[in-house]
DOKE-955659 format. One record per residue (C-alpha): x negated, y, z negated; residue in one letter. Coordinates in steps of 0.5 Angstrom, whole numbers, padded with zeros to 4 digits, always signed. Layout:
<sedrens>
XYZA ...
</sedrens>
This chain:
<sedrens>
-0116+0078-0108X -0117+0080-0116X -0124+0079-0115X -0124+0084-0108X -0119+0089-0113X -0126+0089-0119X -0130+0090-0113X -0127+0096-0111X -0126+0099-0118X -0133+0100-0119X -0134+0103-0113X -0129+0108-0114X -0134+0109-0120X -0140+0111-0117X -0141+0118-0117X -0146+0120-0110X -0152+0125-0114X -0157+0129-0110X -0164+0126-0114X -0167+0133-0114X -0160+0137-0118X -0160+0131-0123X -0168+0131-0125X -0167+0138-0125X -0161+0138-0130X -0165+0132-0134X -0171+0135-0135X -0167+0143-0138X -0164+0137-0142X -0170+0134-0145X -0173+0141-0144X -0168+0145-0149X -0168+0138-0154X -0175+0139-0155X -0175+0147-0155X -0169+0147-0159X -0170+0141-0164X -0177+0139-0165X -0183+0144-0163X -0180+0152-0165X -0178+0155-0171X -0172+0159-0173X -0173+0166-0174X -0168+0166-0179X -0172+0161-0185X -0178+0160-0180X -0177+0153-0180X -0177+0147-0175X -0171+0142-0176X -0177+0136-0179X -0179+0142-0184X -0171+0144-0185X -0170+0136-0187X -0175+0135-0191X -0174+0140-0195X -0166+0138-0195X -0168+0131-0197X -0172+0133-0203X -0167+0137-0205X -0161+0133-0205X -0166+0128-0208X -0167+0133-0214X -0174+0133-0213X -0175+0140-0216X -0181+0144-0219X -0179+0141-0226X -0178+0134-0224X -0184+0129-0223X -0187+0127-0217X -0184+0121-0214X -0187+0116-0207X -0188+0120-0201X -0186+0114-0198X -0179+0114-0202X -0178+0122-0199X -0180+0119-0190X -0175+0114-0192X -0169+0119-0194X -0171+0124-0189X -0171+0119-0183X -0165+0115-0185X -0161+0121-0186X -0164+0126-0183X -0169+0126-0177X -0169+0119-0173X -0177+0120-0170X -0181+0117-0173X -0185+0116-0181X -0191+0118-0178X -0187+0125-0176X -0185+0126-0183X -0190+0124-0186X -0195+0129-0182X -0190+0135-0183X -0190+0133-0191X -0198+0133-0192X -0199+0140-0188X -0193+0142-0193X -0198+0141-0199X -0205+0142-0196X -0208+0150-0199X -0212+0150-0193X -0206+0148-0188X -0200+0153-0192X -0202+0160-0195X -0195+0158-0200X -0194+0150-0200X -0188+0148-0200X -0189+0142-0203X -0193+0140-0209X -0197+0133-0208X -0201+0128-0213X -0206+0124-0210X -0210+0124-0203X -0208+0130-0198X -0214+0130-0194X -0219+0135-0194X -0222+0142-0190X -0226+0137-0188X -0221+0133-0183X -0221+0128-0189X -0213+0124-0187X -0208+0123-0193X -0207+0116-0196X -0202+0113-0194X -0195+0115-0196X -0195+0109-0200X -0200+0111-0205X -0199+0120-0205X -0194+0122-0209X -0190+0130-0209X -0184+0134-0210X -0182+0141-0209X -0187+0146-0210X -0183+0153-0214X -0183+0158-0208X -0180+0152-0204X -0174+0152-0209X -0172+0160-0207X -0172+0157-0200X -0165+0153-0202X -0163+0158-0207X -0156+0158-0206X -0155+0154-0201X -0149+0151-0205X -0146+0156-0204X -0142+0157-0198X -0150+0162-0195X -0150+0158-0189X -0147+0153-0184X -0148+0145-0184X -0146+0140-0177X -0146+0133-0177X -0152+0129-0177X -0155+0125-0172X -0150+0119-0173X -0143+0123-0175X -0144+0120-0183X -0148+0126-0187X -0148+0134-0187X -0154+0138-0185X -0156+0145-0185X -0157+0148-0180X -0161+0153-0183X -0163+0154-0190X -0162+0160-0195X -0170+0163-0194X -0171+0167-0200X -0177+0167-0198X -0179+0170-0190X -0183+0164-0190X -0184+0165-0181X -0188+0170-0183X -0192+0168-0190X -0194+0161-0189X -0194+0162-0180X -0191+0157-0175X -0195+0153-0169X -0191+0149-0163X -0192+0146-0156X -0186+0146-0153X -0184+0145-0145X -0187+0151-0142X -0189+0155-0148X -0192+0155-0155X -0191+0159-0161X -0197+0160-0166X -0196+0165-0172X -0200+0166-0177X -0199+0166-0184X -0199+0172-0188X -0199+0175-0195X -0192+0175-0199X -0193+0181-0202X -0195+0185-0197X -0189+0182-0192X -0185+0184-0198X -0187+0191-0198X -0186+0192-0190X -0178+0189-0191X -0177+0194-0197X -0179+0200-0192X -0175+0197-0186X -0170+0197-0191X -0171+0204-0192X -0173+0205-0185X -0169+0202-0181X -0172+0205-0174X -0179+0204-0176X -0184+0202-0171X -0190+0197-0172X -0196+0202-0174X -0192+0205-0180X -0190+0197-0182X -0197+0196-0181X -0198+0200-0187X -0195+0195-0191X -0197+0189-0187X -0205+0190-0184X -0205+0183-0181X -0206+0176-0182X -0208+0173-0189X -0211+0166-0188X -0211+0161-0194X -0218+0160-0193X -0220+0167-0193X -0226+0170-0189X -0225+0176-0184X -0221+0179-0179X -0226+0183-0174X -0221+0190-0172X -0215+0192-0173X -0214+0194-0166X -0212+0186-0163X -0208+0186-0170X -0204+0191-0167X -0203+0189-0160X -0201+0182-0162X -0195+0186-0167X -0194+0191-0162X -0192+0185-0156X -0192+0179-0160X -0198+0177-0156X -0206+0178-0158X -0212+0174-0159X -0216+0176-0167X -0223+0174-0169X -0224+0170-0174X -0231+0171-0178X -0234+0166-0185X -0235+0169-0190X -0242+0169-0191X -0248+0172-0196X -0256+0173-0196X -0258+0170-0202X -0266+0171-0204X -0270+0166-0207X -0276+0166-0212X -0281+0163-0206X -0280+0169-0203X -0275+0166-0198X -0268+0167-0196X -0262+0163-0196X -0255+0164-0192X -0249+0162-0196X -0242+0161-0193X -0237+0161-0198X -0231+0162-0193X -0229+0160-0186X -0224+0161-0181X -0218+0159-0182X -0217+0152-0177X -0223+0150-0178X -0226+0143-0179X -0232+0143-0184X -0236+0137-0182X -0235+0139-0175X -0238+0146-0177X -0243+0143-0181X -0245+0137-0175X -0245+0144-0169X -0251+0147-0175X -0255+0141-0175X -0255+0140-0168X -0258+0148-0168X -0263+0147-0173X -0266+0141-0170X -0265+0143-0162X -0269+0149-0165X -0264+0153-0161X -0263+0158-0167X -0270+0160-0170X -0270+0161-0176X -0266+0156-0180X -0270+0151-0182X -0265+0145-0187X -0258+0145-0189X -0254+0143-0195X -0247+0141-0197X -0246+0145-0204X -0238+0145-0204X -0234+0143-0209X -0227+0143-0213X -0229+0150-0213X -0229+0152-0206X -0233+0151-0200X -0241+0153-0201X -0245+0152-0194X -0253+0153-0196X -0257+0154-0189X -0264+0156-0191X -0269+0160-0187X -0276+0160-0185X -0280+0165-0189X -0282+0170-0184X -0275+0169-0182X -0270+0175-0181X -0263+0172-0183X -0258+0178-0179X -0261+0175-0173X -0260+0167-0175X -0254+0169-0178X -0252+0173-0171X -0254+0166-0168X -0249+0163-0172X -0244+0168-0170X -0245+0167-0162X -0246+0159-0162X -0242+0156-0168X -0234+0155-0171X -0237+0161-0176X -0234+0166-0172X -0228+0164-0168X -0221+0166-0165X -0214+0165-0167X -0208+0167-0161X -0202+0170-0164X -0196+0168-0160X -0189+0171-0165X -0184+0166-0161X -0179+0164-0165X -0171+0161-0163X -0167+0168-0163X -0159+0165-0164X -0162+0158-0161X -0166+0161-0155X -0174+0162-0155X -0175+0169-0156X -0182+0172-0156X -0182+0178-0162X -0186+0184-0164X -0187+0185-0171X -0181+0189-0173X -0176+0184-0170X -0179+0178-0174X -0177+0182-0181X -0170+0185-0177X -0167+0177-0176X -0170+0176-0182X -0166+0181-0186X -0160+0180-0182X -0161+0173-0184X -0161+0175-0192X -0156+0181-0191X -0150+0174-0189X -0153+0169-0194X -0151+0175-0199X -0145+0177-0196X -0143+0170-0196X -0145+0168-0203X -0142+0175-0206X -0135+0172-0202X -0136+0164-0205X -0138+0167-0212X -0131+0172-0212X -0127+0166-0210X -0129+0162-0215X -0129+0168-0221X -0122+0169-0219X -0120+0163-0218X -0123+0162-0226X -0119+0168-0228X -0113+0166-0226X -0113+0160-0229X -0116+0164-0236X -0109+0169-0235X -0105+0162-0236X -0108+0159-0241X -0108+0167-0244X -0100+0166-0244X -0101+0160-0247X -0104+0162-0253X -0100+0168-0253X -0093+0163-0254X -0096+0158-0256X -0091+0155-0259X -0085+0156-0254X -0091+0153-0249X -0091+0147-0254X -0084+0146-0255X -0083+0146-0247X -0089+0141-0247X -0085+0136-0252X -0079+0136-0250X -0081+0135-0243X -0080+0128-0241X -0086+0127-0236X -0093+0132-0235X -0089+0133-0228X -0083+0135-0232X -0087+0138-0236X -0092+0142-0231X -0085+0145-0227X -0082+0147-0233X -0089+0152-0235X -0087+0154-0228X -0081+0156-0228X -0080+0158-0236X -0087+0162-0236X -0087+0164-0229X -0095+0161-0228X -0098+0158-0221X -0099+0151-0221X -0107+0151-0222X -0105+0156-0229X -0099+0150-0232X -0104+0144-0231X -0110+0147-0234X -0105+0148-0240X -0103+0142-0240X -0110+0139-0238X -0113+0143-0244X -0115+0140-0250X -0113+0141-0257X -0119+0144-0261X -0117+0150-0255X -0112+0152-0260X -0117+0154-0265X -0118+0161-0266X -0126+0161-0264X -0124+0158-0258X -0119+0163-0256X -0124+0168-0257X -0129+0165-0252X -0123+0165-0248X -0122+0173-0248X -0130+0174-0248X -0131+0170-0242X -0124+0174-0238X -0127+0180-0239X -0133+0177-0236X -0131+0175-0231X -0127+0181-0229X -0134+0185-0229X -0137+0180-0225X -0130+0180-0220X -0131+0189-0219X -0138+0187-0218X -0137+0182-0213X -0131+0187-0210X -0136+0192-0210X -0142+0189-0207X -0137+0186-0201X -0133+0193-0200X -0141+0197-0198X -0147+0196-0194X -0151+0199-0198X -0151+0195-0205X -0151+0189-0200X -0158+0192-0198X -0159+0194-0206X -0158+0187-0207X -0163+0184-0202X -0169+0190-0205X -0168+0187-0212X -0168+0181-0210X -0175+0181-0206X -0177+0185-0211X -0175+0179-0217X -0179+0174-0211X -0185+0178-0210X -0187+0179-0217X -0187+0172-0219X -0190+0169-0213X -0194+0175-0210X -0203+0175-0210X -0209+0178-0208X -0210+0179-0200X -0215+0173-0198X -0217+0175-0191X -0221+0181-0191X -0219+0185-0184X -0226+0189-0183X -0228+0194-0176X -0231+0189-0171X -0239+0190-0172X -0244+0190-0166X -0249+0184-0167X -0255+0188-0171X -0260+0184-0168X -0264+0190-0166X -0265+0191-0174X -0270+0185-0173X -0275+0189-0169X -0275+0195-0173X -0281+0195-0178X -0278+0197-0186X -0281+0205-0188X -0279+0210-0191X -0276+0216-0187X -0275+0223-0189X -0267+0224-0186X -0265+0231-0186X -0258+0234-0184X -0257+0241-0182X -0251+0245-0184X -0248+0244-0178X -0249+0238-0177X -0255+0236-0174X -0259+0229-0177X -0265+0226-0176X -0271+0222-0179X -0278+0223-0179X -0284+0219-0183X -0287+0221-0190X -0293+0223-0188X -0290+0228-0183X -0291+0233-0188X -0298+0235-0192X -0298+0235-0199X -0299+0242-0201X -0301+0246-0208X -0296+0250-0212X -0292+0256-0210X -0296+0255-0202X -0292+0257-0196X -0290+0250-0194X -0289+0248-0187X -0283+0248-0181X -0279+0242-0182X -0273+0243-0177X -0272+0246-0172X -0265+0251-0174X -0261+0257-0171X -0261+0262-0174X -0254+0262-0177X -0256+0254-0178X -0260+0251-0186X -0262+0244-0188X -0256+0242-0193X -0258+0235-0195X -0265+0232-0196X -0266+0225-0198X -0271+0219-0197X -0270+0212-0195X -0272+0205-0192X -0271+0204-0185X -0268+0198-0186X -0262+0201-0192X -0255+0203-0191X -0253+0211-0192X -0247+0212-0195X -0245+0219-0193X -0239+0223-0197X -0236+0229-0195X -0233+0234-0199X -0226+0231-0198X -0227+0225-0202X -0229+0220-0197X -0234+0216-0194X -0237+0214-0188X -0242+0209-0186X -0249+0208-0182X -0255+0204-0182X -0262+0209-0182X -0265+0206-0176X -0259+0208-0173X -0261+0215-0174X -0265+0218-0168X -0272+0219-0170X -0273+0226-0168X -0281+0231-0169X -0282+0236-0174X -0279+0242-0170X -0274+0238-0167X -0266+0240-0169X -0264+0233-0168X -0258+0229-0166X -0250+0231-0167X -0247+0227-0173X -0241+0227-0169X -0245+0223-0166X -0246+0218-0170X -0240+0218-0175X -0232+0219-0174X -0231+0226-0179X -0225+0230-0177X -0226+0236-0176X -0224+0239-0183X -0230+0235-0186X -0237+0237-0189X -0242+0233-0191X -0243+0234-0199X -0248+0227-0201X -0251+0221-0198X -0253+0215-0202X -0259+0211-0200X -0256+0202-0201X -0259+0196-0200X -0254+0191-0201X -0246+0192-0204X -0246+0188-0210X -0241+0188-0216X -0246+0189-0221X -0247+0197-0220X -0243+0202-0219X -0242+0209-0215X -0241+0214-0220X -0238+0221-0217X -0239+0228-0220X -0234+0234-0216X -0235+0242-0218X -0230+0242-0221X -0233+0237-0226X -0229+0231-0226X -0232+0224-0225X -0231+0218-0222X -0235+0212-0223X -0232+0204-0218X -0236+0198-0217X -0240+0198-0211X -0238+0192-0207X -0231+0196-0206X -0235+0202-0201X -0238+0195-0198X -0235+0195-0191X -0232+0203-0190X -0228+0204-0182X -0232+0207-0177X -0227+0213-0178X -0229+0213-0185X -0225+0211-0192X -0223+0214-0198X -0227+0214-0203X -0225+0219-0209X -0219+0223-0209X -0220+0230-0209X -0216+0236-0211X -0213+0242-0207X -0220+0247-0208X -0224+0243-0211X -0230+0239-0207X -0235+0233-0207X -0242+0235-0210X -0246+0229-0212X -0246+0221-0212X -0251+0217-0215X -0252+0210-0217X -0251+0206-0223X -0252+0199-0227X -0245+0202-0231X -0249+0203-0238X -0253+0209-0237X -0254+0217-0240X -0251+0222-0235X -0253+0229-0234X -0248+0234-0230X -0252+0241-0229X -0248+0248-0226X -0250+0252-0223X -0249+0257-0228X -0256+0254-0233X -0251+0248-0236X -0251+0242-0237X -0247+0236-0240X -0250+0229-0243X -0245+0224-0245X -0246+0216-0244X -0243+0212-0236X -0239+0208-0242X -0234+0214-0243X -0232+0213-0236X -0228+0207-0234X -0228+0204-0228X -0223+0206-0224X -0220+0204-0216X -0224+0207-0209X -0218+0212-0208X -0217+0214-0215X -0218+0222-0218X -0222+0220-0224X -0224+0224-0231X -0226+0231-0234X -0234+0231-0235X -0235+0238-0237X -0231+0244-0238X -0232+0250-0233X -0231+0257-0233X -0227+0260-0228X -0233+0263-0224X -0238+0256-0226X -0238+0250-0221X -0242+0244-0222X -0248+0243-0217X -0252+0236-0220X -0251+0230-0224X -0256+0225-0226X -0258+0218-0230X -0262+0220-0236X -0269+0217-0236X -0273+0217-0243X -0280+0217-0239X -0278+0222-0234X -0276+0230-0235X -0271+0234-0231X -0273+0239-0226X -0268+0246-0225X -0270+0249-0219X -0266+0256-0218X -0264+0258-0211X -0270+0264-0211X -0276+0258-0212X -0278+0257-0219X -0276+0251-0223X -0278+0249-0230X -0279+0241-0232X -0275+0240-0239X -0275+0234-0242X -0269+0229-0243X -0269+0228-0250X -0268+0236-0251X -0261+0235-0248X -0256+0232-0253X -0252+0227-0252X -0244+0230-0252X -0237+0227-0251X -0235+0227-0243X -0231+0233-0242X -0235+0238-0246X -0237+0245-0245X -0244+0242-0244X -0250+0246-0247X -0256+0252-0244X -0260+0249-0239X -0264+0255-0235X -0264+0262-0236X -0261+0264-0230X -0259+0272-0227X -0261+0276-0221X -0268+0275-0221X -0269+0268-0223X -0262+0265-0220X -0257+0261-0220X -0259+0254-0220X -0259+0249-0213X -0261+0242-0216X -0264+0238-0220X -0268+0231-0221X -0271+0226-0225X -0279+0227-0225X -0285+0225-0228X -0293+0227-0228X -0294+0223-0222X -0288+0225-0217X -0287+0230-0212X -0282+0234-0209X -0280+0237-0203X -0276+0243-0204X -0273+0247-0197X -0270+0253-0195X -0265+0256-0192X -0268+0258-0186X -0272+0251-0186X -0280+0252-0189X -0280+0245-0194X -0286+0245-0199X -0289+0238-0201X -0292+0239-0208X -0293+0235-0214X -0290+0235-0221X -0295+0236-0226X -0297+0242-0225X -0291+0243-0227X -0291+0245-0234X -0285+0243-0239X -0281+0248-0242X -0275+0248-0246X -0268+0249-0245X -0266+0255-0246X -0274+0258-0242X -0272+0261-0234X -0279+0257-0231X -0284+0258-0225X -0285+0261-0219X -0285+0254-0214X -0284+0257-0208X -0286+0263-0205X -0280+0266-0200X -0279+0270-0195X -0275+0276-0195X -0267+0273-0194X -0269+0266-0195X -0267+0262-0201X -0268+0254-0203X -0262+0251-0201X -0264+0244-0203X -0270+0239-0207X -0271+0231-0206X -0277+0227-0210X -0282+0223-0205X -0283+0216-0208X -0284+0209-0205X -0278+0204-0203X -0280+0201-0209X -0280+0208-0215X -0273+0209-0212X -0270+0214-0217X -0263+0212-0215X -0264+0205-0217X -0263+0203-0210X -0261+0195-0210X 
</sedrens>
């Protein structure tokens, strides 16, 4: 009977369940278990829970920046045993992504030891690494003793957790976040402190403010292995929808050799990839002959940094092999942004703006509540320091009563009732210590009660205004940013066209004319017969009536043009780029070729080589103001063009040349001055900067040339009614930058005013054009040298309304007057 009764109630016990609603409901369980505490970061400290523990244990443990390292092994055993029940090997793991520079843009944990390498080198064992909390990781904890954020039982009810740390720094957003969980990943990249920084200081003071204008402060990713990111467009559709794909390309350089040969060097790669793995994928190239070209690789790497030598073949072209590179290796590489993130415990997918709104709103409550646990412990301290205050102020009735009291209880009540004090005020007195008594002492106390009363208005003040809540938050980012921020690693550059075609186009220079309303074109050299002095010259383009040729230069096919307009700035084009065109033909648009707003006229154009930090731009407006800045700093302009020198309103870009920073500078008006004074006078300065005084000007005078000064050549002066005159450079004495500059040419109605000038000698030639487009090719010694103060020869003879508007050298690749490089 008892038996059949237990039967009976287990019966009752079983619970009918359709299989496909419980699988249902098991599968959300683990489903929300896994997106929830494993695979996604919060948005509010951009942390996953193993991270947030690891982080917490340390810090429970002491294990501060100014403390030393202690076993990794001793670290996974307190954050498994207290916190995170899932495995060592999920901690460990965790922790050495946490100390790699490759892996973290900011680590979180400084570690002694062996931590692997960009190489896919494993970590030792936990047994043999040690580590501790690096300082940026400490302001993620910063106040988190104070009441900032919530804490919940851990998994077996014993200790308190946090939820989610303080976050002084916006660490979703710096060090990046990647995760698989059911049905969705999370992959965001890490980004530059200071720049974040910034984007959250403008969000402050713009709270509307959409993705294009944070993007002002926060261009795209920064990666801590550097290298590049190919287009702003992909950036910016991934911070617009939280969703994008951005390439990723190595940094490399061409670097030639004594032999004659040329080696490709990559200093730098994309971030995520392995370096042995990239290495065998190269080898592989080379020996299956698939990139032409390549003939051996070295390894150079070393503490220092990554150097990769890929050695080419003497005929070899290194774009193309470099190109190879690019389409069949890890050099060039993508990276999938996904801004997920857990929004109030659900999976949400972010645009940029949201990421750093949940972020401030995160840090306005660790504020607010800090601000309210500061001032209930001030005011708690207050009231007792306004106790002990009535007790030094009747010291000897608070005595007496103490002494005739029988018990500290007694005692205790009677300060209650006889001094009207709370009970916390009477057991301080009785708890406080004779050496109190002293006058000292009693003045510690009033200087810390007044103290106190200011940091309670300050705290009241704080709490009862939004705005210094925010006032709050700004200076303390600005305190992180300035103790923790550096230099951009990843440099974001215009996606560029394989340039392959460069290598079928021979190297020769080319005769590159521009027209005033803005046609360009190139033609060879030897398009134009030499000619004597003061011969009628020969058409060279192919004008409107209104139209005239404005710029005139010679350079390789192969060269860089940097074209700079009146406004300052600078855009960039290969020559071969530039449609070969005949002598009469007009050419092509340059709308066609450069993005310049309409706004903008060409005012000088500069042949380059290659960008190198070793010689400098030096930039001359009419106005006589100089500028001079490294090279490499114009070496990857937009296609819609950068700045490139500040220029203020009615002034203009008239001349830029190139320099090795240690040169003697002529700057010519068109009024027959002319100024000498060393480069050295000149600082260098950033690309967008205004620059210095180089001449002093009168009103109705504006500068129309500069030059470096070449001891063994002269200066030609050609006035716009066709005569010039040769005038040796040592006739110019050198003057500070700044001055008024001494005579030049004699310039007046017949003669002219001055249209340009150039370096020259016995040897050379030079073309001089018109305004109505004649160009005259005559040689330079028959030019006789005169001095300053003389008004020159006839070198062209003009028809009736024409004037010379421009003159250029003609000199091989090798005799460039510029100093090409």
């Amino acid at each position: 009977m008892v038996e059949q009764k237990e039967k009976a109630e287990r019966r009752e016990k079983i619970i009918p369940v359709n299989i496909e609603d419980e699988m249902q409901k098991s599968y959300l369980d683990y489903a929300m278990s896994v997106i929830v505490g494993r695979a996604l970061p919060d948005v509010r400290d951009g942390l996953k829970p193993v991270h947030r523990r690891i982080l917490y244990a340390m810090y429970d443990m002491g294990m501060t920046a100014n403390k030393p390292y202690k076993k990794s092994a001793r670290i996974v055993g307190e954050t498994l045993g207290k916190y995170h029940p899932h495995g060592d090997m999920a901690v460990y793991d965790t922790m050495v992504r946490l100390v790699q520079e490759f892996a973290s843009r900011y680590p979180f944990i400084d570690g002694q030891g062996n931590w692997g390498s960009i190489d896919g080198d494993a970590a030792a064992a936990m047994r043999y690494t040690e580590a501790r909390l690096a300082p940026i990781s400490e302001e993620m904890l910063h106040d988190i003793e104070k009441e900032t954020v919530d804490f919940s039982l851990n998994f077996d009810e014993s200790l308190q957790e946090p939820r989610v740390l303080p976050a002084g720094i916006p660490s979703l957003l710096v060090n990046g976040s990647s995760g698989i969980a059911v049905g969705m990943a999370c992959n965001i990249p890490p980004h530059n402190l200071g720049e974040v920084i910034g984007g959250l200081l403008y969000l402050i003071d713009n709270p509307e403010a959409g993705v294009e204008e944070l993007m002002e402060h926060i261009p795209g990713p920064d990666f801590p292995t550097g290298a590049f990111v190919l287009g702003n467009k992909a950036i910016k559709t991934a911070y617009r929808t939280g969703r994008g794909i951005i390439k990723m390309r190595a940094r490399t350089n061409i670097e030639e050799i004594k032999s004659g040969k040329a080696n490709i060097v990559i200093s730098e790669i994309p971030f995520q990839v392995n370096k042995s793995s990239l290495l065998e994928s190269i080898a592989g190239l080379i020996r299956s002959g698939r990139v032409e070209g390549a003939s051996d690789l070295r390894d150079e790497s070393d503490k220092d940094g990554i150097r990769i030598i890929v050695e080419l073949k003497r005929d070899a072209e290194p774009r193309t092999v470099l190109n190879q590179l690019n389409k069949h290796t890890q050099l060039q590489s993508t990276f999938g942004i996904i801004l997920l993130a857990l929004v109030h415990g659900q999976p949400r997918v972010l645009n940029l703006s949201q990421m750093l709104h949940h972020y401030l709103d995160h840090r306005r409550v660790v504020v607010v509540r800090r601000s309210q646990f500061e001032l209930r412990g001030a005011e708690k301290r207050a009231h007792i320091l306004e106790g002990l205050k009535v007790a030094l102020k009747n010291l000897d009735a608070v005595i007496k009563t103490i002494r005739s009291a029988s018990s500290p209880e007694a005692a205790r009540e009677k300060l209650m009732i006889n001094f009207k004090l709370s009970r916390e005020q009477a057991q301080a007195i009785l708890d406080m210590r004779l050496q109190r008594l002293t006058r000292l002492e009693r003045d510690k106390i009033d200087a810390e009660y007044l103290e106190l009363i200011k940091n309670i208005e300050r705290l009241q003040a704080i709490l009862g205004s939004e705005k210094k809540v925010w006032e709050v938050i700004k200076e303390e980012l600005l305190v992180i940013k300035d103790k923790y921020s550096d230099p951009r690693r990843t440099e974001i550059v215009e996606e560029e066209e394989e340039l392959a075609i460069e290598d079928l186009i021979a190297e020769e220079d080319m005769i590159i004319t521009i027209s005033h309303t803005g046609y360009i074109k190139r033609l060879p050299v030897s398009t134009y017969r030499r000619q004597a002095r003061g011969g009628k010259g020969v058409t060279g383009a192919g004008t409107k009536e209104e139209d005239f040729i404005e710029h005139f230069f010679i350079a390789s096919t192969h060269d860089y043009i940097l074209v700079f307009t009146d406004g300052g700035r600078v855009y960039w084009v290969k020559v071969y780029e530039i449609p070969q065109a005949g002598r009469l033909s007009k050419g092509k648009a340059i709308v066609n070729l450069l993005r310049l707003n309409s706004q903008e006229s060409i005012s000088a154009t500069i042949p380059v080589r290659k960008f190198d930090s070793r010689h400098f731009l030096l930039m001359a407006t009419e106005k006589g103001v100089v500028k001079k800045t490294n090279l490499e700093a114009y070496s990857r302009p937009r296609k819609g063009g950068i700045a490139a020198i500040k220029i203020d309103e009615e002034d203009k870009l008239v001349n830029v040349i190139l320099t090795s920073g240690k040169e003697e500078i002529l700057l010519a008006t068109r009024q027959g001055k002319c100024i000498r004074f060393s480069e050295k006078d000149v600082r260098p300065i950033a690309r967008a900067a205004r620059g210095v005084k180089g001449i002093r000007l009168t009103k109705e005078d504006k500068v129309v040339g500069m030059k470096i000064v070449q001891k063994e050549m002269a200066l030609l002066t050609v006035t716009n009614q066709g005569y010039g005159k040769r005038t040796q450079f040592k006739a110019y004495r050198s003057q500070s930058r700044g001055g008024s500059g001494v005579i030049n040419i004699k310039v007046g109605e017949r003669k002219g005013s001055v249209v340009g000038i150039e370096s020259v000698k016995d040897e050379d030639e030079v073309m001089i054009i018109t305004a109505h487009g004649m160009i005259i090719r005559i040689p330079i010694k028959p030019i006789r040298v005169m001095g300053r103060s003389t008004q020159g020869v006839r070198l062209i003879t003009l028809k009736s309304g024409d004037q010379v508007r421009a003159i250029a050298p003609v000199f091989s690749y090798e005799q460039d007057a510029n100093g090409k490089v």
